[in-house]
DRENKE-768839 format. One record per residue (C-alpha): x, z, y; residue in one letter. Coordinates in steps of 0.5 Angstrom, whole numbers. Last residue first. Example, Ala and Ser with C-alpha at 12.3 -4.5 7.8 and 13.67 -1.06 7.14 Angstrom:
<atoms>
<east=27	up=14	north=-2	type=S>
<east=25	up=16	north=-9	type=A>
</atoms>
This chain:
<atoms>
<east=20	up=-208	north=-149	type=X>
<east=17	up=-202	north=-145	type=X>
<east=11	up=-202	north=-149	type=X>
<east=16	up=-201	north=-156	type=X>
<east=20	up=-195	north=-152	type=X>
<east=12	up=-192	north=-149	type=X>
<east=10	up=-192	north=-156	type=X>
<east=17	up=-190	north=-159	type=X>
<east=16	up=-184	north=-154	type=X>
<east=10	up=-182	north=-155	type=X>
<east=12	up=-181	north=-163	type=X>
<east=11	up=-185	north=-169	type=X>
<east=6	up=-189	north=-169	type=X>
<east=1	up=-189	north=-175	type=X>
<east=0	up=-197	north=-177	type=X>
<east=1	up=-196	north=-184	type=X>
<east=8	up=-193	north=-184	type=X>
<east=12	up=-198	north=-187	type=X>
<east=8	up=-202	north=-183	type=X>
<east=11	up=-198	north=-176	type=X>
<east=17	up=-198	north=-179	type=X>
<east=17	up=-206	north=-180	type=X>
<east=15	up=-206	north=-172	type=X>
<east=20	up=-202	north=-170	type=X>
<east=25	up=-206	north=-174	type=X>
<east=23	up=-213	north=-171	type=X>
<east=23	up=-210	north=-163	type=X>
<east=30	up=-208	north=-165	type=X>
<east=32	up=-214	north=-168	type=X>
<east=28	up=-218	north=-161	type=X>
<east=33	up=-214	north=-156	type=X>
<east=39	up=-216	north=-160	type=X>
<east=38	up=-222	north=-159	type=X>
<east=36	up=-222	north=-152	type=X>
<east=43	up=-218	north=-151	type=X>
<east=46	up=-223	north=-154	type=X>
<east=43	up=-229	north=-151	type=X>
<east=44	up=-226	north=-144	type=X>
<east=52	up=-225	north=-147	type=X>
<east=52	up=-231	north=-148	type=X>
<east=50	up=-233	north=-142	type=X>
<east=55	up=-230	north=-138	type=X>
<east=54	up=-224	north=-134	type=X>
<east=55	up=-224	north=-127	type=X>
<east=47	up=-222	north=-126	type=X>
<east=47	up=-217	north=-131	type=X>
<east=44	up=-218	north=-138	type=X>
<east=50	up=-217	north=-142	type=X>
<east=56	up=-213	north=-137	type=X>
<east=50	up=-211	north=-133	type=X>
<east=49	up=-206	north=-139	type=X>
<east=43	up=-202	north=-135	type=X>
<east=36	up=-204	north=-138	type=X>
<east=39	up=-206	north=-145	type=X>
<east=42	up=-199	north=-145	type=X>
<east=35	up=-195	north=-143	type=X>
<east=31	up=-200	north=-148	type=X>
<east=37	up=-198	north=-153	type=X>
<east=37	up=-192	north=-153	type=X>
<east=29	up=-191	north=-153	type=X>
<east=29	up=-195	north=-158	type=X>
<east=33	up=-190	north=-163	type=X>
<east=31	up=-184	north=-160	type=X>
<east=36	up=-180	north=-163	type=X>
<east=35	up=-175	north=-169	type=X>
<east=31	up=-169	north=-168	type=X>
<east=33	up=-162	north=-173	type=X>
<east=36	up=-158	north=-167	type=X>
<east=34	up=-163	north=-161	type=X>
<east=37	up=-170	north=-159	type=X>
<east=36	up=-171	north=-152	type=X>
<east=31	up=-176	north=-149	type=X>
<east=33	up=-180	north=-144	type=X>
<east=34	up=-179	north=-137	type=X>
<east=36	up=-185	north=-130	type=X>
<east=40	up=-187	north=-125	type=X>
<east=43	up=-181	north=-122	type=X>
<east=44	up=-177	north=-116	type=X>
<east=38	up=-178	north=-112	type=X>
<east=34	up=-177	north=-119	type=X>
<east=36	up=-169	north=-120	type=X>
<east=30	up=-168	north=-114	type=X>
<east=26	up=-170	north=-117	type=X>
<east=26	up=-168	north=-125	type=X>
<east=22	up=-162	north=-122	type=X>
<east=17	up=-166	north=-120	type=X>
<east=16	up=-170	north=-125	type=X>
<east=14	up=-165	north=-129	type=X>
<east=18	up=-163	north=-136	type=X>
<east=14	up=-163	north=-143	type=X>
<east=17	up=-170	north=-145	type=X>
<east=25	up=-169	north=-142	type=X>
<east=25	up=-163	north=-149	type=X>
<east=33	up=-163	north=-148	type=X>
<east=36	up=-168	north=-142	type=X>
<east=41	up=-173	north=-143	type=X>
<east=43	up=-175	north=-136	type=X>
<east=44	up=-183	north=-135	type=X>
<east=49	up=-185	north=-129	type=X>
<east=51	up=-193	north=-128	type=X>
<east=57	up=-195	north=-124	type=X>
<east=58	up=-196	north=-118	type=X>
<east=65	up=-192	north=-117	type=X>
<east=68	up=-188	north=-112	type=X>
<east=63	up=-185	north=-108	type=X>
<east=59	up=-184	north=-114	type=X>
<east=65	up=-180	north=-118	type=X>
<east=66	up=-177	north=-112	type=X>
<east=60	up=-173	north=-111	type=X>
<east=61	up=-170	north=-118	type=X>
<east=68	up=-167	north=-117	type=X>
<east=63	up=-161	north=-115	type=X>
<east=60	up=-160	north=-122	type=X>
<east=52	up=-159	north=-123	type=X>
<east=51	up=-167	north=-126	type=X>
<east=56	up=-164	north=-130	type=X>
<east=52	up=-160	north=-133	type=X>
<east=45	up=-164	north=-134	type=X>
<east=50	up=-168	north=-138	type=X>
<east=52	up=-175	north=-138	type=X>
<east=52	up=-182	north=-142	type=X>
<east=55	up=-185	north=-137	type=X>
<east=54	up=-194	north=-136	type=X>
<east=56	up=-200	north=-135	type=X>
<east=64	up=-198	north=-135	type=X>
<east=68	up=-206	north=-132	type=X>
<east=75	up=-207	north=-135	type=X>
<east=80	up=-209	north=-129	type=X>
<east=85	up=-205	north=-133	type=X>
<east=85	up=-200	north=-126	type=X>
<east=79	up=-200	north=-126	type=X>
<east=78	up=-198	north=-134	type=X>
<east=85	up=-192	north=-132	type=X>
<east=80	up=-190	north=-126	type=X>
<east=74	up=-189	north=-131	type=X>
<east=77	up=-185	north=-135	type=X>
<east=81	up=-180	north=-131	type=X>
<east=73	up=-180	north=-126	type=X>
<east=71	up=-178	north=-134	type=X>
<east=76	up=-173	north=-136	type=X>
<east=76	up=-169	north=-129	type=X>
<east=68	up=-169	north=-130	type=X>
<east=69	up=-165	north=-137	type=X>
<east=68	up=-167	north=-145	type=X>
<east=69	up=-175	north=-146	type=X>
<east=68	up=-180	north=-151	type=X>
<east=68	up=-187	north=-151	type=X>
<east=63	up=-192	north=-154	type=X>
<east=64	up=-200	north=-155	type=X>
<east=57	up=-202	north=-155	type=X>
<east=54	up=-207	north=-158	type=X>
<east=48	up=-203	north=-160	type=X>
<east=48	up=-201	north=-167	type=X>
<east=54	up=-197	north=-167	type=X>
<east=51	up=-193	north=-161	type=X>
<east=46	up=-189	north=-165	type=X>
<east=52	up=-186	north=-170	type=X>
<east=57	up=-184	north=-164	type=X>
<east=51	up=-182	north=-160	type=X>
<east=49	up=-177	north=-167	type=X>
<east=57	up=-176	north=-168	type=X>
<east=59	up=-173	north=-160	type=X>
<east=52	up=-169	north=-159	type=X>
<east=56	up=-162	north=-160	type=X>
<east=61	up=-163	north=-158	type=X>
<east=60	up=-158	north=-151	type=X>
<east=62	up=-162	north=-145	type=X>
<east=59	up=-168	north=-147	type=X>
<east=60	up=-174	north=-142	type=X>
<east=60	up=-181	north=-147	type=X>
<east=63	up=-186	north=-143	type=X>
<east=59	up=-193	north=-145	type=X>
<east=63	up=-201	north=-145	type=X>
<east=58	up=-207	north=-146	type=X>
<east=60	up=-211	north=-151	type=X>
<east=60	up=-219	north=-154	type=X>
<east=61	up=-221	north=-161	type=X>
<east=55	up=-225	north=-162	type=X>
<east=49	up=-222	north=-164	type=X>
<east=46	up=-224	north=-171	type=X>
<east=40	up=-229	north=-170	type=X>
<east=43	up=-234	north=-177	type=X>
<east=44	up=-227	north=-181	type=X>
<east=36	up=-225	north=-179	type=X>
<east=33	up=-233	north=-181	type=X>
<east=38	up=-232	north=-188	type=X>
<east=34	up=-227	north=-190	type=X>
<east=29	up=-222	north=-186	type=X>
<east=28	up=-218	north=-192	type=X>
<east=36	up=-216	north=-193	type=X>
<east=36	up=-214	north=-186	type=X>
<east=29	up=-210	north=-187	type=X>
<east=34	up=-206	north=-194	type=X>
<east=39	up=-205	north=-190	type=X>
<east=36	up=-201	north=-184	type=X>
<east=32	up=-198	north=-188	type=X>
<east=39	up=-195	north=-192	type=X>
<east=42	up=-193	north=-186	type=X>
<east=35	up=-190	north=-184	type=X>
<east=35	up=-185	north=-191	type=X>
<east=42	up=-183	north=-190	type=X>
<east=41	up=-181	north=-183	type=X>
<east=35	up=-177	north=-185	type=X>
<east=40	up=-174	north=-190	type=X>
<east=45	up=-172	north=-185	type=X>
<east=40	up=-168	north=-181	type=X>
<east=36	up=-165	north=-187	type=X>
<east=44	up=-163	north=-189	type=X>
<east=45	up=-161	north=-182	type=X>
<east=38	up=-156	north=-181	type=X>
<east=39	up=-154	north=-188	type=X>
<east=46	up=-151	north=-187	type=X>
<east=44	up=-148	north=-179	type=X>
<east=38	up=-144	north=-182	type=X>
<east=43	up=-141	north=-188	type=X>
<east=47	up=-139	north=-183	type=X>
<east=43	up=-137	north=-178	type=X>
<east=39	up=-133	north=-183	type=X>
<east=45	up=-130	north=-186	type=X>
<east=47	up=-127	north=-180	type=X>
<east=39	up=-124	north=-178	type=X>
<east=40	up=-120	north=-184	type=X>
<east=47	up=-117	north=-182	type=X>
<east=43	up=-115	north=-175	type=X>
<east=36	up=-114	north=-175	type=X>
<east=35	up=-111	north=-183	type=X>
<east=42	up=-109	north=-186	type=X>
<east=44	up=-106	north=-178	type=X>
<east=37	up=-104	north=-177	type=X>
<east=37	up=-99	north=-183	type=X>
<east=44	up=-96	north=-182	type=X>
<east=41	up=-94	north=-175	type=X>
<east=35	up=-92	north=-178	type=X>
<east=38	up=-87	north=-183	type=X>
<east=43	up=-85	north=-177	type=X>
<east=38	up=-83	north=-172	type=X>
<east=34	up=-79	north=-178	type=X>
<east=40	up=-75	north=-178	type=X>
<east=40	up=-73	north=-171	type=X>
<east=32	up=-71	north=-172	type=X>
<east=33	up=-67	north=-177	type=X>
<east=32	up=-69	north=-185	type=X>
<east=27	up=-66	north=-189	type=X>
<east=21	up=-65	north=-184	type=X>
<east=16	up=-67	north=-188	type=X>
<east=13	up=-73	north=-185	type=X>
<east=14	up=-75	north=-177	type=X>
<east=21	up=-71	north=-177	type=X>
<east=23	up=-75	north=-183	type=X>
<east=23	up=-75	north=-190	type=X>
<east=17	up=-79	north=-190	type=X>
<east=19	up=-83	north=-184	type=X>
<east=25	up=-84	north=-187	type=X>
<east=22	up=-87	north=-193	type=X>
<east=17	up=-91	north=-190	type=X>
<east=23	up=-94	north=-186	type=X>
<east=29	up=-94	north=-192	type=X>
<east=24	up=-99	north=-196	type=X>
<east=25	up=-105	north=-191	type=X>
<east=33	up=-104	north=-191	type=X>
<east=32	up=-106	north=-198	type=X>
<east=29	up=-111	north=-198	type=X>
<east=32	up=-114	north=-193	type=X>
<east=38	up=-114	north=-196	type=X>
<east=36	up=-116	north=-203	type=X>
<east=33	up=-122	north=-200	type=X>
<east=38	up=-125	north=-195	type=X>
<east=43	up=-124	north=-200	type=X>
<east=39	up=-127	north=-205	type=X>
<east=37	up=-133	north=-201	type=X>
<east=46	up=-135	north=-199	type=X>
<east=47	up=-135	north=-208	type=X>
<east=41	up=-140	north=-207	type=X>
<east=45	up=-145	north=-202	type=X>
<east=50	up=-147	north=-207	type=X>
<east=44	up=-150	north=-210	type=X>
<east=41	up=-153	north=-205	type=X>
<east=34	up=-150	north=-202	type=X>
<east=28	up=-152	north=-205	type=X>
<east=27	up=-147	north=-210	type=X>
<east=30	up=-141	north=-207	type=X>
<east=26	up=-142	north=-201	type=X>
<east=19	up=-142	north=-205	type=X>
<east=21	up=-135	north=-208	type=X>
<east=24	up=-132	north=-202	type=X>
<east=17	up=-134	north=-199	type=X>
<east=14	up=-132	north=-204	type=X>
<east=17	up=-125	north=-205	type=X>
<east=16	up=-125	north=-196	type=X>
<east=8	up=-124	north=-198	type=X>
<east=9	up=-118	north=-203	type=X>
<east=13	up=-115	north=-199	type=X>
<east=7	up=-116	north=-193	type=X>
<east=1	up=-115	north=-197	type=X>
<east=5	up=-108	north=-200	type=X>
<east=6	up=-106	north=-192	type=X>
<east=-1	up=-107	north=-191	type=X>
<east=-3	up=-102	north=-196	type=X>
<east=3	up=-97	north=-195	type=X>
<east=0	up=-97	north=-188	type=X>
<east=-7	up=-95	north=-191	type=X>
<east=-2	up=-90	north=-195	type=X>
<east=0	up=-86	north=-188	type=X>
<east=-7	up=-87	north=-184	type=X>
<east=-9	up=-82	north=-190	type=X>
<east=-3	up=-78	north=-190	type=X>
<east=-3	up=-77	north=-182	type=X>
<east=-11	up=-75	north=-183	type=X>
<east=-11	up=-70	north=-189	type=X>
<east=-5	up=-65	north=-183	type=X>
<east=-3	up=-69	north=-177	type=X>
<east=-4	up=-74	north=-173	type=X>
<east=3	up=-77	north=-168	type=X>
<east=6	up=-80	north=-174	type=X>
<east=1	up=-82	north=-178	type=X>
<east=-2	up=-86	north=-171	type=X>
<east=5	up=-90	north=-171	type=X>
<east=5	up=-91	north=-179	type=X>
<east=-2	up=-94	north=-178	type=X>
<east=0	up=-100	north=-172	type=X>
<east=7	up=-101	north=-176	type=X>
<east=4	up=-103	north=-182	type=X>
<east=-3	up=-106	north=-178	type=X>
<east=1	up=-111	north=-175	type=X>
<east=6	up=-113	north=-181	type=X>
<east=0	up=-114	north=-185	type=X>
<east=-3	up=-119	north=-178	type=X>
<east=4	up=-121	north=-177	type=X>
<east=6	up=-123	north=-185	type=X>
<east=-1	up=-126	north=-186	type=X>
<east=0	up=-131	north=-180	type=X>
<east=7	up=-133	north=-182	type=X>
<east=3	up=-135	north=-188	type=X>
<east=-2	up=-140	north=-186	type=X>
<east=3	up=-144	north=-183	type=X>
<east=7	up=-144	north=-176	type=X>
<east=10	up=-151	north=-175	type=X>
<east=18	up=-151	north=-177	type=X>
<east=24	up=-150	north=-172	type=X>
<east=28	up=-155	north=-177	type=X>
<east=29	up=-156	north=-183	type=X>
<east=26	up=-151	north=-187	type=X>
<east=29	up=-145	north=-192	type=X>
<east=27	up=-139	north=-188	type=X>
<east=21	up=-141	north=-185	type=X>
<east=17	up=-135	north=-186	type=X>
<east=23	up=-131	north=-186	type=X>
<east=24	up=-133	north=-177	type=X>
<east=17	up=-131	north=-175	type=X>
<east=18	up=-125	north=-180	type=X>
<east=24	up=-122	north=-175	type=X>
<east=20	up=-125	north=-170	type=X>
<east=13	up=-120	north=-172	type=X>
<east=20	up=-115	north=-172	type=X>
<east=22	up=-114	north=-166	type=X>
<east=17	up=-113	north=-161	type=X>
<east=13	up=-108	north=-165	type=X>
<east=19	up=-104	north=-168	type=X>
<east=22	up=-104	north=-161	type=X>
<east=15	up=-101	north=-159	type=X>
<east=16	up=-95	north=-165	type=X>
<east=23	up=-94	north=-164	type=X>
<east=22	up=-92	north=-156	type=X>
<east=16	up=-88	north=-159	type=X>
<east=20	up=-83	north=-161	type=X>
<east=15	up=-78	north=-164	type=X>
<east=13	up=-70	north=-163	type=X>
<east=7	up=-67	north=-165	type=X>
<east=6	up=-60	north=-162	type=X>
<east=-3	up=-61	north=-161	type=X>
<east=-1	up=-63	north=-154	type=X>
<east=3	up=-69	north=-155	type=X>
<east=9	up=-70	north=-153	type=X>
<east=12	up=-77	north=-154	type=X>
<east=19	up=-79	north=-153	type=X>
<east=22	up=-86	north=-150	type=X>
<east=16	up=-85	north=-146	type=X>
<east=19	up=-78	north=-144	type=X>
<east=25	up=-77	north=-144	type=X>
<east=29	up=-74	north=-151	type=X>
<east=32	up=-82	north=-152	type=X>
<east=34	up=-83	north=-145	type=X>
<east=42	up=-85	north=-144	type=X>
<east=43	up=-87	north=-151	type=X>
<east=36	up=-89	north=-153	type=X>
<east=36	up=-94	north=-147	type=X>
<east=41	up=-97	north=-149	type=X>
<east=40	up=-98	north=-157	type=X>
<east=33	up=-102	north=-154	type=X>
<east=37	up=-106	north=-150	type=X>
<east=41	up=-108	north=-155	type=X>
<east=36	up=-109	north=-161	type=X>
<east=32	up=-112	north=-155	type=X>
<east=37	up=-118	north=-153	type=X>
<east=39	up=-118	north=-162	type=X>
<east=32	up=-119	north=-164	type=X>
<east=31	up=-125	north=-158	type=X>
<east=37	up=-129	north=-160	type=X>
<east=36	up=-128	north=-167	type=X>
<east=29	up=-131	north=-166	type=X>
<east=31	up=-137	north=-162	type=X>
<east=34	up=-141	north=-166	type=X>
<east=41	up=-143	north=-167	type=X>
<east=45	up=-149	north=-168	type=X>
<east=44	up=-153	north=-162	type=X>
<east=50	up=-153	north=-158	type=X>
<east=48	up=-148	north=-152	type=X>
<east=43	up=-144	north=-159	type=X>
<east=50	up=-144	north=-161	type=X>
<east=53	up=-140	north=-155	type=X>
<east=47	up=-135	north=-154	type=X>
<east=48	up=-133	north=-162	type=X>
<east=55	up=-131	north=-160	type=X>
<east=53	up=-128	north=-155	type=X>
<east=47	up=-124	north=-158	type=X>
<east=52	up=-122	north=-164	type=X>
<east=57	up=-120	north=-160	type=X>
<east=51	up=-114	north=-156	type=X>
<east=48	up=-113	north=-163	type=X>
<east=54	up=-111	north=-165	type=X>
<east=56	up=-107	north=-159	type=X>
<east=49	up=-103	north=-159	type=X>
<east=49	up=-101	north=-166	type=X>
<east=56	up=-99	north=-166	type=X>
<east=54	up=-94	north=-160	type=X>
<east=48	up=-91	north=-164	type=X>
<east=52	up=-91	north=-170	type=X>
<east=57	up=-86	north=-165	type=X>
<east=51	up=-82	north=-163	type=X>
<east=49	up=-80	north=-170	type=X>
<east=55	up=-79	north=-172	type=X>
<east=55	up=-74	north=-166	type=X>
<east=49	up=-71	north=-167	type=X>
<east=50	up=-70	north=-174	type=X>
<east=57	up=-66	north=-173	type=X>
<east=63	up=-68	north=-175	type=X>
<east=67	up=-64	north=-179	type=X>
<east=72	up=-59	north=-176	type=X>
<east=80	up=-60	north=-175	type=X>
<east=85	up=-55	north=-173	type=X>
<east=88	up=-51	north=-167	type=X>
<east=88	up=-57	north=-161	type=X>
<east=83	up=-52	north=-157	type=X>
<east=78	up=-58	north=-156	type=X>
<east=78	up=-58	north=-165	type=X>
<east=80	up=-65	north=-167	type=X>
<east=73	up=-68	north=-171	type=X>
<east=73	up=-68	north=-178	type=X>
<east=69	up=-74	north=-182	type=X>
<east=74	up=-81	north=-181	type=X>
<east=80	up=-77	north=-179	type=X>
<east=81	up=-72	north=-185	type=X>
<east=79	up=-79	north=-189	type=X>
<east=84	up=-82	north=-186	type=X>
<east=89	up=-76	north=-187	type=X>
<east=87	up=-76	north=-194	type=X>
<east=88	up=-83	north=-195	type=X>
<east=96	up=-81	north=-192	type=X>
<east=97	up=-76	north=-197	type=X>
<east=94	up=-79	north=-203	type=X>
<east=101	up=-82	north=-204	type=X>
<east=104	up=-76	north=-203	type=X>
<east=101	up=-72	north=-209	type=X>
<east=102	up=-78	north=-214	type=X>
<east=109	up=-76	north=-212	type=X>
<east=109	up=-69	north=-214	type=X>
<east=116	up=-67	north=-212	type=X>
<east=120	up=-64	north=-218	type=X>
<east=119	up=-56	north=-217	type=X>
<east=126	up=-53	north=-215	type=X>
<east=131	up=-50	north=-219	type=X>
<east=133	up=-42	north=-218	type=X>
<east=141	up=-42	north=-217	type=X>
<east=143	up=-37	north=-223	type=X>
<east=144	up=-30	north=-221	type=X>
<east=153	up=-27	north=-223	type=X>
<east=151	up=-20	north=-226	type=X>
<east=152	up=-14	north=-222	type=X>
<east=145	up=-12	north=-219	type=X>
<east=146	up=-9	north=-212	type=X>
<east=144	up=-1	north=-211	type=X>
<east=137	up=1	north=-210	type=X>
<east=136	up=2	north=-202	type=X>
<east=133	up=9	north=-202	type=X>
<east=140	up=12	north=-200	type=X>
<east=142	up=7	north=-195	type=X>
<east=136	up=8	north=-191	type=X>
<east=137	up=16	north=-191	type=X>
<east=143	up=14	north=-188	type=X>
<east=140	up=10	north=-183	type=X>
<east=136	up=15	north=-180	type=X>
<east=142	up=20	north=-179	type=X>
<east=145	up=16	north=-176	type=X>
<east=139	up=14	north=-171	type=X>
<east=137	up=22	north=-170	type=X>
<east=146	up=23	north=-167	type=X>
<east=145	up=17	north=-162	type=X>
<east=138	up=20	north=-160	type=X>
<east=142	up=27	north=-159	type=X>
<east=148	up=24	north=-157	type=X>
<east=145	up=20	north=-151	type=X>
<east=140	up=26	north=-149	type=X>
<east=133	up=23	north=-148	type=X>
<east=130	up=23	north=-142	type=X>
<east=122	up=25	north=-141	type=X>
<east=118	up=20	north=-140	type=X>
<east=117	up=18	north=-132	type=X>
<east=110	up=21	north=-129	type=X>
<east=104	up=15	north=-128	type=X>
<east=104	up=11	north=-122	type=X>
<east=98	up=15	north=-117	type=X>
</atoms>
């Protein structure tokens, strides 16, 4: 039942209490004071204070979370920055596995940094969404817990990481030396002891420890002399470059067995969150900022050997013109040229043909689309100019305008291919029926085949040995052939009578 109303009140009773109250309140009220108050000043405004408002706020932003309840802020938990260099990690590695995929397409960049970045990401990946799941962790049943997906990204990554610093100053893919064999086989036993200390326990973790610690030794000691031997051969503005790489990987290198001693798997210092974040800043400055300045310093050296090797053949090139004489000058071509269109989308091949092409008579024009290439050959034909050969991509080979271009055209289509040698005929096959023939493209570090140029130019620039060409243009052309023939053969004394390559071999027995 409702509770019973409150007793009424009468009106003037309770009117009759409240003056009362009021006038036992008037008369405890100390009396107003009679003299005239001054205006209190206020405090000058702390500016030095408002200046670092803003940073304390960024800070604030930075360490603090926003409370779910919109009350205030509270510091980040392990797990959640944890969480967040885990993300970073991965789009780092993810951009820099596109940008290294995009300059291996163009012929600056390794394998290897390509390869570390692809397992760093996916390895990120599956540590977001399965770290605590089993393989990614291992339970054993003496208690031990250990992540095992790091240790197997450890086993993938890292053999190629020493792959790439045992050549870290040569030109070029390089062959694999004595040396990159002591940096994996110590790299090998490093990780192989440190996983089984991390799932032992007690006198035999610590002995599997230090032997670790002994094969880890091997492999500073072996990278200092690479660093050493990089540091001397490089050029001088390039030594600044071999420090960084250097302090980098030193230092994110010593973080692991530190980490691992500290961490869960040692002692158990630091919390498996906070173990995360150790590693996390350890592969940034050992995969991801490491694996930059090796592109950087690998992309520097392989140019400047490459403008070298030019240097030295131009200056070869002299010389032998000097030692044939008046005999040389009196067979010089004469002035008659075939017209190529070079097709290469990317650009990267444009100065190695355009420096080749110079020695040919040829007159070279670039392109970089299959659009540009049918607009060129349409303004040549309407110029009544003859085109004697393309210089093509295997893309555009791909390209849908490509049916058109030999319907409408008779001209000849040649396809530069990378590592054409180590290809089977029967997959170069089916791609004959769309074009005429394939050469050698010149690879990172390789230069162009001169011989093998010219031998597939003089078999397809009717304009000079073609059925209406002229006679001087015969004689030219044959000219030309037999210079290229003398040079072979002066390269090849130079070299004691060694052959240069297959390729040169079959280019000299073809002519």
């Amino acid at each position: 039942p409702p509770p019973p109303p409150p007793p009424l009140i009468p009106a003037a009773k309770s009117f009759a209490a409240n003056e009362h109250s009021h006038e036992r309140c008037e008369a405890a009220r100390p009396p107003h004071r009679t003299r005239d108050r001054q205006p209190r000043s206020l405090p000058a405004p702390d500016l030095e204070k408002q200046k670092k408002a803003p940073k304390r706020h960024l800070r604030n932003a930075l360490t603090h979370h926003i409370m779910a309840n919109g009350q205030g802020w509270r510091p980040y938990t392990e797990t959640e920055v944890s969480g967040g260099l885990q993300w970073m990690c991965f789009m780092l590695s993810m951009i820099l596995f596109s940008f290294y995929t995009f300059q291996y397409r163009r012929r600056t960049c390794g394998w290897e940094v390509i390869y570390i970045s692809g397992v760093e990401s996916i390895k990120y990946v599956l540590e977001i969404i399965w770290a605590d799941s089993s393989p990614a962790t291992v339970r054993l049943t003496n208690g031990t817990v250990a992540p095992w997906l790091r240790y197997a990204e450890w086993l993938l990554t890292c053999p190629v990481i020493l792959i790439a610093l045992s050549r870290v100053g040569m030109a070029g893919e390089g062959s694999y030396s004595r040396r990159t064999m002591k940096l994996l086989t110590s790299d090998q036993g490093t990780i192989i002891m440190g996983v089984t200390a991390a799932y032992s326990k007690g006198a035999i973790k610590v002995c599997f420890f230090f032997v670790g610690l002994l094969y880890g030794f091997n492999t500073f000691y072996t990278a200092a002399t690479v660093y050493l031997e990089a540091f001397r051969s490089v050029d001088d503005d390039l030594k600044g470059l071999v420090k960084y790489m250097t302090y980098c990987f030193y230092s994110s290198w010593c973080m692991f067995p530190i980490l691992f001693v500290a961490g869960p798997e040692g002692f158990g210092h630091i919390s498996p969150a906070g173990s995360i974040i150790g590693h996390s800043i350890a592969d940034l400055l050992s995969k991801n900022l490491w694996g930059i300045f090796d592109w950087w310093l690998d992309y520097q050296v392989t140019m400047r050997a490459m403008m070298r090797m030019q240097e030295e053949g131009d200056d070869d090139n002299d010389n032998e013109d000097k030692m044939s004489g008046a005999g040389s000058e009196a067979l010089a071509p004469a002035p008659f040229t075939a017209s190529v269109i070079l097709g290469d989308p990317q650009g990267s091949l444009v100065p190695y043909y355009t420096k080749a092409f110079s020695k040919l008579p040829a007159k070279l024009t670039v392109v970089s689309s299959m659009e540009s290439l049918l607009s060129e050959l349409e303004d040549m034909k309407a110029a009544r100019q003859r085109v004697d050969m393309c210089l093509v991509a295997p893309t555009l080979l791909e390209d849908e305008a490509f049916d058109r271009l030999r319907a409408e055209h008779s001209v000849k289509i040649v396809v530069y291919v990378e590592g054409l040698a180590g290809i089977p005929e029967e997959s170069l096959a089916p791609f004959r029926e769309r074009c005429d023939d394939f050469i050698e493209a010149p690879a990172r570090g390789v230069m162009v085949d001169e011989s093998q140029l010219s031998q597939i130019f003089y078999r397809h620039a009717a304009s000079l040995v073609g059925p209406t060409a002229s006679l001087e243009a015969h004689m030219a052309a044959q000219t030309a052939i037999l210079l290229q023939i003398q040079a072979d053969i002066a390269k090849l004394s130079h070299n004691g009578g060694a052959m240069p390559s297959n390729t040169k071999g079959a280019s000299l027995m073809a002519y």
